[in-house]
C-alpha positions in Angstrom: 110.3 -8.4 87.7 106.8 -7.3 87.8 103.9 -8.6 89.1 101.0 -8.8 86.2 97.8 -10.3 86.3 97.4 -12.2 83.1 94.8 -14.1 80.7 95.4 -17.0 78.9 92.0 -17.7 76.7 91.0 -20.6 75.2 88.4 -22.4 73.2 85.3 -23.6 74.8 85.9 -26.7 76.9 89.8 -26.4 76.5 89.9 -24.4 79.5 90.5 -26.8 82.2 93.7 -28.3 80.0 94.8 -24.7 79.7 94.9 -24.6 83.5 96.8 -27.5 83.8 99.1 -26.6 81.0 100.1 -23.4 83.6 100.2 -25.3 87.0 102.9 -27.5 85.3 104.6 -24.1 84.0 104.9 -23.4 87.5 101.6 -20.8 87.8 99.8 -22.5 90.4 97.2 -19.4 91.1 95.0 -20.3 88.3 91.6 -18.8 88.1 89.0 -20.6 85.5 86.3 -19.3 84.0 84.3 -19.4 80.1 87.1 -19.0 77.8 89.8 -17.9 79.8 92.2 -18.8 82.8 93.3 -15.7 84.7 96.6 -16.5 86.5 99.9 -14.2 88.1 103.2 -13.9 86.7 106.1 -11.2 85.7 108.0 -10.6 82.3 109.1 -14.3 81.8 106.3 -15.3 82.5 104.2 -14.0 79.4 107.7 -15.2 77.6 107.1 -18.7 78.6 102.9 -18.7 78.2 103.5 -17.9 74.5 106.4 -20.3 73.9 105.0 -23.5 75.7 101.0 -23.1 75.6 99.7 -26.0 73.3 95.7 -25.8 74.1 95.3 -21.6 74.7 94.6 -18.9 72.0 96.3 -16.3 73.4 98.1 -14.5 76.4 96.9 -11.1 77.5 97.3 -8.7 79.9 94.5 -8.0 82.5 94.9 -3.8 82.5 91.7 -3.3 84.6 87.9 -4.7 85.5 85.1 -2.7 86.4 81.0 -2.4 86.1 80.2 -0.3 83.3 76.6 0.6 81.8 77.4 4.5 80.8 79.7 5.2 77.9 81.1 8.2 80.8 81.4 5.4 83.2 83.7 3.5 80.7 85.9 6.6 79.4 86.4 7.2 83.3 87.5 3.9 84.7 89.5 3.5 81.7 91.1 6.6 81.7 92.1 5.8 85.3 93.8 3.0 84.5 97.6 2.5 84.6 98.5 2.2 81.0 101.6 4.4 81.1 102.9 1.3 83.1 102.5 -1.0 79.4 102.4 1.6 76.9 105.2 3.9 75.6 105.5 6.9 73.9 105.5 5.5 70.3 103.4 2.5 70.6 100.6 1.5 68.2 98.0 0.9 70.2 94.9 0.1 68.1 91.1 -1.3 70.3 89.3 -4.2 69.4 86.1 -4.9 71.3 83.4 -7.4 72.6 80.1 -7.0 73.8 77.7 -10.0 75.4 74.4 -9.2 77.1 75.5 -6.0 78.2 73.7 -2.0 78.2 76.4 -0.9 76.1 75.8 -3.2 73.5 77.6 -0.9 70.6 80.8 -2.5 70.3 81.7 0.5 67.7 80.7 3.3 70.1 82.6 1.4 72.8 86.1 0.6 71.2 86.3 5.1 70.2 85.4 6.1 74.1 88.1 3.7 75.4 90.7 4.5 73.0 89.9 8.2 73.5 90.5 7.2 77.2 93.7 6.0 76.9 95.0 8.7 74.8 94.4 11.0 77.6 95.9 9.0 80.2 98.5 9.0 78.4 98.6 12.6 78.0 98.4 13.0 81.5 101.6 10.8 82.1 103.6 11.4 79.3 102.7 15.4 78.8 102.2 15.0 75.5 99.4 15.9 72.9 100.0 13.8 70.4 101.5 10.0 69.8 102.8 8.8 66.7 101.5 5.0 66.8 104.8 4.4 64.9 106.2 1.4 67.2 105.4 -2.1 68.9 102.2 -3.2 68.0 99.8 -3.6 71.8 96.9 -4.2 70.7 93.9 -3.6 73.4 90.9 -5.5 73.9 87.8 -4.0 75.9 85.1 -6.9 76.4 81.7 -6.3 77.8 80.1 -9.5 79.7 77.4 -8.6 81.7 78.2 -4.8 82.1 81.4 -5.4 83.4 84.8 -4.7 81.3 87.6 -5.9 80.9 90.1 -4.2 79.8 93.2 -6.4 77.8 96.6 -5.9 76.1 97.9 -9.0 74.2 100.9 -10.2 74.0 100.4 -12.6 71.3 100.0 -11.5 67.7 98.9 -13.9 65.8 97.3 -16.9 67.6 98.8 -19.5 69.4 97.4 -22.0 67.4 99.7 -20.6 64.1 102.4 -22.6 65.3 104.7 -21.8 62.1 104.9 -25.0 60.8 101.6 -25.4 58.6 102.2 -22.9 55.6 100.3 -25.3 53.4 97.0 -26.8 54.5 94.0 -29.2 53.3 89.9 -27.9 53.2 89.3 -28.2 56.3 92.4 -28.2 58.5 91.9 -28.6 62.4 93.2 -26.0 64.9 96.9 -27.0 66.0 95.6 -25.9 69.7 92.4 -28.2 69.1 94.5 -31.4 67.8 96.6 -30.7 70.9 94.1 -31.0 73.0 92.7 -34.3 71.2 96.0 -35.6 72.4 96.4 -34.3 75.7 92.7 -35.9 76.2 93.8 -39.4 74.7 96.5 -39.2 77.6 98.5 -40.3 75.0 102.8 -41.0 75.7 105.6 -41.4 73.5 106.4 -44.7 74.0 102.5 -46.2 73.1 101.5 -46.7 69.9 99.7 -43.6 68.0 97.7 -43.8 64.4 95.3 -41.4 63.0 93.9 -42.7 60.2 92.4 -39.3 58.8 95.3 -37.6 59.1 95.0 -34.8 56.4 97.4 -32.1 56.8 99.5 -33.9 59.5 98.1 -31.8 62.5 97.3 -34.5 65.1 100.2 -36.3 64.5 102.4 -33.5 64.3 101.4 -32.3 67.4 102.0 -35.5 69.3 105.4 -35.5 68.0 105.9 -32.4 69.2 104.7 -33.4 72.6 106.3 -36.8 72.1 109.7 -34.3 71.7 108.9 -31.8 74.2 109.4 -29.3 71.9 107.6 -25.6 72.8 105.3 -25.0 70.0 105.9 -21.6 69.5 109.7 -22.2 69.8 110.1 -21.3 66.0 107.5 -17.8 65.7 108.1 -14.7 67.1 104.9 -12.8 69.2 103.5 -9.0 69.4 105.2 -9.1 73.0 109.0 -9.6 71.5 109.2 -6.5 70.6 107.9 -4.7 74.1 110.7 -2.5 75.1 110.0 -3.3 79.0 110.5 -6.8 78.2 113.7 -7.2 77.7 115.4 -9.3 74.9 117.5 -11.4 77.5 114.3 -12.6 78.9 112.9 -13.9 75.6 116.6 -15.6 75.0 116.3 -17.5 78.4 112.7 -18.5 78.0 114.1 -19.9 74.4 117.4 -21.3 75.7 115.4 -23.2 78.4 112.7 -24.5 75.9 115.6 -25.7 73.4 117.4 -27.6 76.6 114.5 -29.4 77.1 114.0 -30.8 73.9 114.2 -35.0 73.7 115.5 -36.0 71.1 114.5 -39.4 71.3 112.2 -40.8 68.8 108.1 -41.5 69.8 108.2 -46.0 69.1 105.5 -45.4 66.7 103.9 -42.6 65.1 101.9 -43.3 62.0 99.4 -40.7 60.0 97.6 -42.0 57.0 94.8 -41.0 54.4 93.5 -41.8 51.3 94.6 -38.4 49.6 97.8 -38.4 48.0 97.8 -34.9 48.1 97.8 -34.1 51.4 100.1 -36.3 53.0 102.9 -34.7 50.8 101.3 -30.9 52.6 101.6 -33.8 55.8 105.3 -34.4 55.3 106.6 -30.7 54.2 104.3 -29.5 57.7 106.1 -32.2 59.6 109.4 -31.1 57.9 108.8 -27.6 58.9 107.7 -28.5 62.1 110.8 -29.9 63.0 109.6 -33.7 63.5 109.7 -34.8 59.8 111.6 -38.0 60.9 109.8 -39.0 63.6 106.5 -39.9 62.0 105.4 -42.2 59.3 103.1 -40.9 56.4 101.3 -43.4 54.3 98.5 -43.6 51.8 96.1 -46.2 52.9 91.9 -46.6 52.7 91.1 -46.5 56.3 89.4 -49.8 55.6 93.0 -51.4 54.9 94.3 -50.2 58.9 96.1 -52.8 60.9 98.6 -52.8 63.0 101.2 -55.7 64.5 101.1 -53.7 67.8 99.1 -55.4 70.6 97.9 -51.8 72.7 97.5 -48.2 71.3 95.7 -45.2 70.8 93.9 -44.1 67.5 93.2 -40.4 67.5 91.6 -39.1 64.8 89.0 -36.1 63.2 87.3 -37.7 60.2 85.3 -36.5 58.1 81.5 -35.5 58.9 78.1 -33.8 57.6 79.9 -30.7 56.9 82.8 -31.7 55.2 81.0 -34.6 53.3 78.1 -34.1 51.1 76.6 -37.8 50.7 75.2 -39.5 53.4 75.7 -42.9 52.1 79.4 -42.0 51.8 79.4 -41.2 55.2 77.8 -43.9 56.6 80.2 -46.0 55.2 82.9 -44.4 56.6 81.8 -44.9 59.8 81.6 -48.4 59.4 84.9 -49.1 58.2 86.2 -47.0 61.4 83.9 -49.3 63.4 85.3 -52.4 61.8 88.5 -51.5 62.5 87.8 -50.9 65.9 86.6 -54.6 66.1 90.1 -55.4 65.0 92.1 -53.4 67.1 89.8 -54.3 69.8 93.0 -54.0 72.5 93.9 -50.0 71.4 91.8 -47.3 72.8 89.8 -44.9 70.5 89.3 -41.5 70.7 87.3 -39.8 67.6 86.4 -35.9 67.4 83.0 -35.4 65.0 80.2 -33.9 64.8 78.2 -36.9 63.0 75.4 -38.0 65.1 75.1 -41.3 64.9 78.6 -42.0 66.0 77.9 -44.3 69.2 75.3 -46.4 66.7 77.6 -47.0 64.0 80.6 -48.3 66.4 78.3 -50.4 67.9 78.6 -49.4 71.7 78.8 -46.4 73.7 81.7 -44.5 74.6 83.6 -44.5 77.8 83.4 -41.0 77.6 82.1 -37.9 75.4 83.4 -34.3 75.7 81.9 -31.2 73.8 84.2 -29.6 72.2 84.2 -26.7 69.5 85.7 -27.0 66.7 85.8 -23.6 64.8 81.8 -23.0 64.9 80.9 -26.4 64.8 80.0 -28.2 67.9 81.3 -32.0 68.0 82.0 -34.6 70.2 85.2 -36.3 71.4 84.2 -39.4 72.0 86.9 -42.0 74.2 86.5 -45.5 74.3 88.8 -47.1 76.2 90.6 -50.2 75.5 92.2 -52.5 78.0 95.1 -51.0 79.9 98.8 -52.4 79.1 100.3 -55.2 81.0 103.1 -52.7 83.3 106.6 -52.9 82.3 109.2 -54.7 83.8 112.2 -52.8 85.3 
């Protein structure tokens, strides 16, 4: 196994659950920074990152770091890289590229010099003019951040957020990786209650059930790195194996999405469906102003609506105050509301316990937590 220095990025503010999310993996030597967590591992380990992240966007390998602020200063630290250790002969190995308050600020300019870099590095090693670019897709990232570059392969594909599951989708469909986070956050458990009452396309309460299940959520894609020929196939079929043994099958007690639109809680159940948990959560139309529940302590977890995604104000305001009300009558279950409407704390009549910023897509919001009171504690 090899020893590889590798990047799990993230969102904005996610990066402290991403952390976590690897120390309980088993990769303690975490290192955080904006929008990424650098940590150690081998082969397996970049198997595992990809099957079992819920709250990171991607995995990549960390090829090299340096200062950079001439274009020949860049082509040489790049070229001496070691990418004849990741690359092979037939690999298509196109460069995307980054640039943040940096002297080489030509993102353009700077993704030609280091893939002309790595070509002849790999000439070098290989003693070869020319590659075909007709295999495995390793895709490499050089990003600029105060004139000093990282240079990245990922082993992702497609984001970690495209779980597989969510082929049909609403307007304005929240990030599986951000509605996992909403959920890690809420500290929520499979055996307390769990409503979102805007539940859309399913996502939040998918994604609980998946952690209610312990399922991996990227048990059912496949990923860029699958197709590596220095990771070998037996690797990816443990990391899988292990991932399907630990699945519970037992139930979450109560798992309940609803929403007013017809419409999307049948794309709700068919996600659900594909998603593997169809069975384990309850879909229902119902005006958020008609919520109730029979169960004494919970947690309501929701993303309603807000300026952007609703054009009258009135409508809005109105919104708020049926979510308030039924806060007043749930007033044992603990809230926890991602939006970026303003007046949030005013219309629910109280602050929150706690507010966290949090982006979702471009739009900065607020998680806010209020806490209800905690549970009597279970008798053996």
């Amino acid at each position: 196994m090899s020893h590889l220095e590798l990047i799990a990025t993230a969102t904005f503010g996610l990066e402290s659950l991403v952390a976590d999310e690897l120390r309980r993996l088993g990769y303690g030597q975490t290192q955080v920074e904006n929008g990424k967590v650098t940590f150690v591992g081998d082969e397996l380990a970049i198997c595992r990152t990809n099957l079992w992240l819920r709250t990171a966007a991607r995995v990549r390998i960390k090829v090299g770091e340096f200062q950079a602020t001439t274009f020949d200063e860049l082509f040489e630290k790049t070229k001496a890289l070691p990418w004849a250790r990741f690359i092979p002969k037939n690999a298509e190995f196109p460069v995307e590229g980054r640039s943040v308050q940096s002297t080489l600020f030509s993102v353009s300019d700077c993704q030609a010099i280091v893939k002309k870099a790595v070509v002849e590095s790999l000439k070098q090693d290989y003693n070869l003019e020319w590659f075909p670019e007709d295999g495995p897709l390793m895709k490499i990232e050089v990003a600029l951040l105060k004139d000093v570059a990282t240079l990245t392969i990922d082993t992702t594909g497609p984001g970690l957020h495209q779980r597989g599951y969510r082929a049909l989708a609403t307007g304005a469909p929240l990030k599986e990786t951000l509605a996992a986070a909403l959920v890690i956050l809420a500290r929520w458990y499979p055996d307390i209650a769990f409503i979102d009452p805007f539940c859309g396309s399913g996502t939040i309460p998918i994604e609980a059930a998946l952690m209610g299940h312990n399922m991996a959520p990227g048990l059912n894609r496949d990923f860029a790195s699958s197709t590596w020929p220095w990771i070998a196939e037996e690797l990816w079929s443990q990391a899988r194996e292990e991932a399907r043994d630990l699945i519970n099958p037992e139930k979450p007690d109560y798992l309940i999405g609803t929403d007013m639109d017809e419409r999307a809680l049948r794309i709700a159940r068919h996600n659900a469906e594909a998603a593997g948990v169809g069975d384990s959560i309850h879909f229902q139309r119902l005006e958020v102003k008609e919520l109730s529940s029979s169960k004494k302590y919970g947690k309501l977890v929701t993303n309603p609506p807000y300026g952007e995604r609703l054009g009258d104000d009135q409508e809005i305001r109105q919104l708020y105050q049926e979510l308030a009300q039924i806060k007043k009558d749930l007033d044992t279950w603990s809230f926890y509301i991602l939006t970026a409407y303003p007046h949030l704390e005013k219309a629910m009549g109280g602050r929150a316990t706690k507010r966290r910023k949090l982006y979702n897509g471009n739009i900065e919001t607020q998680y806010y937590q209020y806490y209800g009171p905690r549970p009597p504690r279970r008798q053996n």
